[in-house]
Residue, then its C-alpha position, 0 to 999 in steps of 0.5 A: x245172152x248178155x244184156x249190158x245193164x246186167x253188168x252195171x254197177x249202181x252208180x252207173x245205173x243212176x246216172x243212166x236213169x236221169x240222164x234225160x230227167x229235169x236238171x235239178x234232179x239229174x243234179x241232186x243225184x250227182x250230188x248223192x253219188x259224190x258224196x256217198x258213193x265210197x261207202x256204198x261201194x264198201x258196202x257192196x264189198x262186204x261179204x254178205x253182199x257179195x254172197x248175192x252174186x252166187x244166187x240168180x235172181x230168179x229163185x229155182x224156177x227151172x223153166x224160165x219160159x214157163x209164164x206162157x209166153x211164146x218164146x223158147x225156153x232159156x234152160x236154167x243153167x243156161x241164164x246169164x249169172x249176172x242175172x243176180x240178187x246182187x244185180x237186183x239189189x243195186x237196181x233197186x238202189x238205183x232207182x230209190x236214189x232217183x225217186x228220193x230226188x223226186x219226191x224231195x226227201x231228207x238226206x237221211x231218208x235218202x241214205x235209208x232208202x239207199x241202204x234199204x234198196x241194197x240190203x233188202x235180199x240179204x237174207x236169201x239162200x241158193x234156191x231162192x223161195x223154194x229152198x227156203x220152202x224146203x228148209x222151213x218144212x224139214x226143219x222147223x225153227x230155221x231163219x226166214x229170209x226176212x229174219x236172216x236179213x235182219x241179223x246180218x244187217x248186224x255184220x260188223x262191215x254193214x255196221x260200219x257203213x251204217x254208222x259212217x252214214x248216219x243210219x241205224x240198222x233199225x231204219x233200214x230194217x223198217x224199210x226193208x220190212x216195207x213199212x211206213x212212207x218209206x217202206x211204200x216206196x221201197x215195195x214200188x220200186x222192188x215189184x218195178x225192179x223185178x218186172x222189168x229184169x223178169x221179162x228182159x233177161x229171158x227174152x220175153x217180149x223179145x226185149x233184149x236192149x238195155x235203153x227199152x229197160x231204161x224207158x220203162x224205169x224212167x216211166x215208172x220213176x216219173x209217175x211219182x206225184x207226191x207223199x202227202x201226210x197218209x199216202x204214197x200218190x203216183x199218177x197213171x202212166x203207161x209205165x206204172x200200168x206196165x207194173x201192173x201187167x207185168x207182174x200180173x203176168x210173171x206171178x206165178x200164182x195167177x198164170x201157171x201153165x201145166x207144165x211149168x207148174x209140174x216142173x216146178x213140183x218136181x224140182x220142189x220134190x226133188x229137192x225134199x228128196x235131197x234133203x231127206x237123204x242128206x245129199x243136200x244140207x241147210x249149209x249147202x244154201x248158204x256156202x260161199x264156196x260155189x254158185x247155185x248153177x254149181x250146186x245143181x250140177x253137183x246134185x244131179x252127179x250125186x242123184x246120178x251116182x246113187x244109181x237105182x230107182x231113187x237117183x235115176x229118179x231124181x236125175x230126170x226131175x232135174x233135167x231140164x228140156x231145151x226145146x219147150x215151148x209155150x203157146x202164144x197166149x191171148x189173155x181174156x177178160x171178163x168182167x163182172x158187176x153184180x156176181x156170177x164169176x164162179x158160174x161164168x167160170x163153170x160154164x165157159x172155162x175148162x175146169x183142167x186150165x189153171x191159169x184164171x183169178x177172180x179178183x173183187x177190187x177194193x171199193x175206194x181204189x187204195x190199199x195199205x202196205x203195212x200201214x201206208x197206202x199207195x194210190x194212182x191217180x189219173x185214171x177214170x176207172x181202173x186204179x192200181x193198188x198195192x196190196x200184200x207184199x206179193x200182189x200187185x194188182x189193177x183194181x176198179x174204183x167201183x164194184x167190179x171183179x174180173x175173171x182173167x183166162x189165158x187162151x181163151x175164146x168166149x162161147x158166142x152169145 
């Protein structure tokens, strides 16, 4: 499976996304690219960035169809590896260049949010969050991916760039951490960016052409309304909803199926294993020499020729197999206003399905992210919020909760 905006480099991306935009923006944004377009291609040359290329986007999820959509599962060394952090990280680069245009910001601001959108992921190893899970517990005191990405914002190229471009790391840092107005901007444009590639890539959806991509990014881009003095405004679009949906479907802490979620803990295992036995190393993740789809290989030849009870064990936790398949779900809403979620749930939910929240929303329909909330205008009930910086949610402007069910039919009043 290849899809050809996997293989697009960031100044194509750019082009592409205003294509159809009014002409003093498409206009803006050619002039962006003329003028910094050299440096941000050294930039992108550097070797922390080009390390991005050996981690795949989607962290160590072995089943990638395992957010319970009805579509093959596409095995885990079988996804495209242009599906990348580094992929990513120009996509995001991408679109902030757009929305800086949009909302009429400074150059320098523009700048930061450039660098921001290519930097942000700097800090992560092979394995994506369930390596750096395995490293923090088995060995206490090791980087973070936010702390790591804040000393190589130090490497000396990356430096370089900044200063040739007038920015500090600090400014980078800051939007990279996700605060201030900036920051707001970066944490809309980071969850647009993954929704959109988490459902093309593995064929959710059955979306596999490149322009249905492009109209959910323009979509998104063309909600962008205004920053006011304290908040981040976007109007309500189809596209800015389809965030919202999207990532409420793909996070893997609302809808977990039961065999994803045994896959998952047992690659988790697995790996914990591997460590422990020293077959895997901290300096495994972080090596130049080998793509993470590489490494898998190696390990499961390593648990392999261990042999005995132990390598026959950890070989079968990470095989992967080809023909799962996950029913086609129907999601049921139920919604509340005065209490009584958790006795709906006991009544009418089979207490062994994992795949339900109960989300209470926010009564004034807006949500800080680090000190600079983002509000959605336009719609009479229902506002999306960004919250934390895991959770995108759709939340009501009144005092109603919702209790979300996959494969559910309610019982007949």
């Amino acid at each position: 499976m290849y899809l050809p905006i996997l293989g697009r480099p960031y100044e194509e991306l750019v082009l592409m996304l205003v294509e159809d935009m009014p002409a003093h923006v498409s206009d803006r944004a050619k002039v962006i690219l003329q003028k910094y377009g050299e440096r941000i291609r050294h930039l992108l040359e550097s070797q922390p960035m080009q390390f991005l290329k050996l981690q795949l986007q989607n962290g160590f999820k072995p089943l990638m169809g395992h957010r319970d959509f009805n579509v093959p599962i596409i095995p885990y060394n079988q996804i495209n590896r242009a599906y990348s952090r580094y992929f990513h990280v120009n996509v995001v680069a991408a679109l902030n260049t757009v929305a800086s245009v949009l909302l009429s910001f400074s150059e320098k601001e523009t700048v930061v949010l450039i660098m921001s959108g290519l930097c942000h992921d700097l800090g992560h190893s092979k394995f994506g969050h369930t390596g750096e899970r395995m490293l923090m517990e088995l060995f206490p005191g090791h980087d973070t991916h936010e702390e790591r990405t804040v000393k190589l914002l130090h490497a000396t190229k990356i430096l370089q760039v900044f200063s040739q471009l007038g920015v500090t790391w600090q400014d980078v840092a800051n939007v990279v951490d996700e605060r201030g107005r900036l920051g707001a901007v970066q944490r809309l444009i980071d969850s647009t960016a993954w929704t959109m590639h988490d459902v093309l890539v593995p064929g959710f959806y059955g979306e596999h052409d490149e322009e249905a991509a492009f109209v959910f990014l323009r979509q998104v881009l063309l909600s962008i309304s205004k920053m006011e003095s304290n908040t981040f405004v976007l109007n309500s679009t189809a596209g800015i909803q389809e965030v919202a949906d999207r990532r409420a479907l793909l996070f893997r802490d609302w809808f977990r199926s039961h065999l994803a979620e045994r896959s998952q803990w047992s690659m988790i295992a697995a790996m914990r294993v591997m460590f422990k036995q020293e077959w895997l190393t901290p300096d495994d993740l972080f090596s130049h020499d080998c793509h993470e789809l590489e490494l898998v290989q190696r390990l499961r030849e390593r648990a392999s020729s261990e042999g005995g009870f132990l390598g026959q064990w950890v070989t079968d936790l990470m095989s992967v197999p080809n023909d799962l398949r996950f029913p086609d779900n129907r999601w049921y809403v139920q919604s509340f206003t005065d209490g009584g979620e958790q006795e709906w749930i006991n009544a009418n939910v089979d207490p062994h399905v994992r795949g339900y929240i109960v989300q209470t929303p926010m009564q004034n329909g807006a949500k800080l992210v680090k000190k600079f909330p983002i509000l959605v205008e336009g719609h009479s009930d229902l506002t999306v919020i960004m919250t934390d910086p895991e959770i995108l949610r759709v939340a009501s402007t009144t005092d109603r909760s919702f209790v979300i069910v996959p494969n559910f039919i309610p019982h007949p009043a």
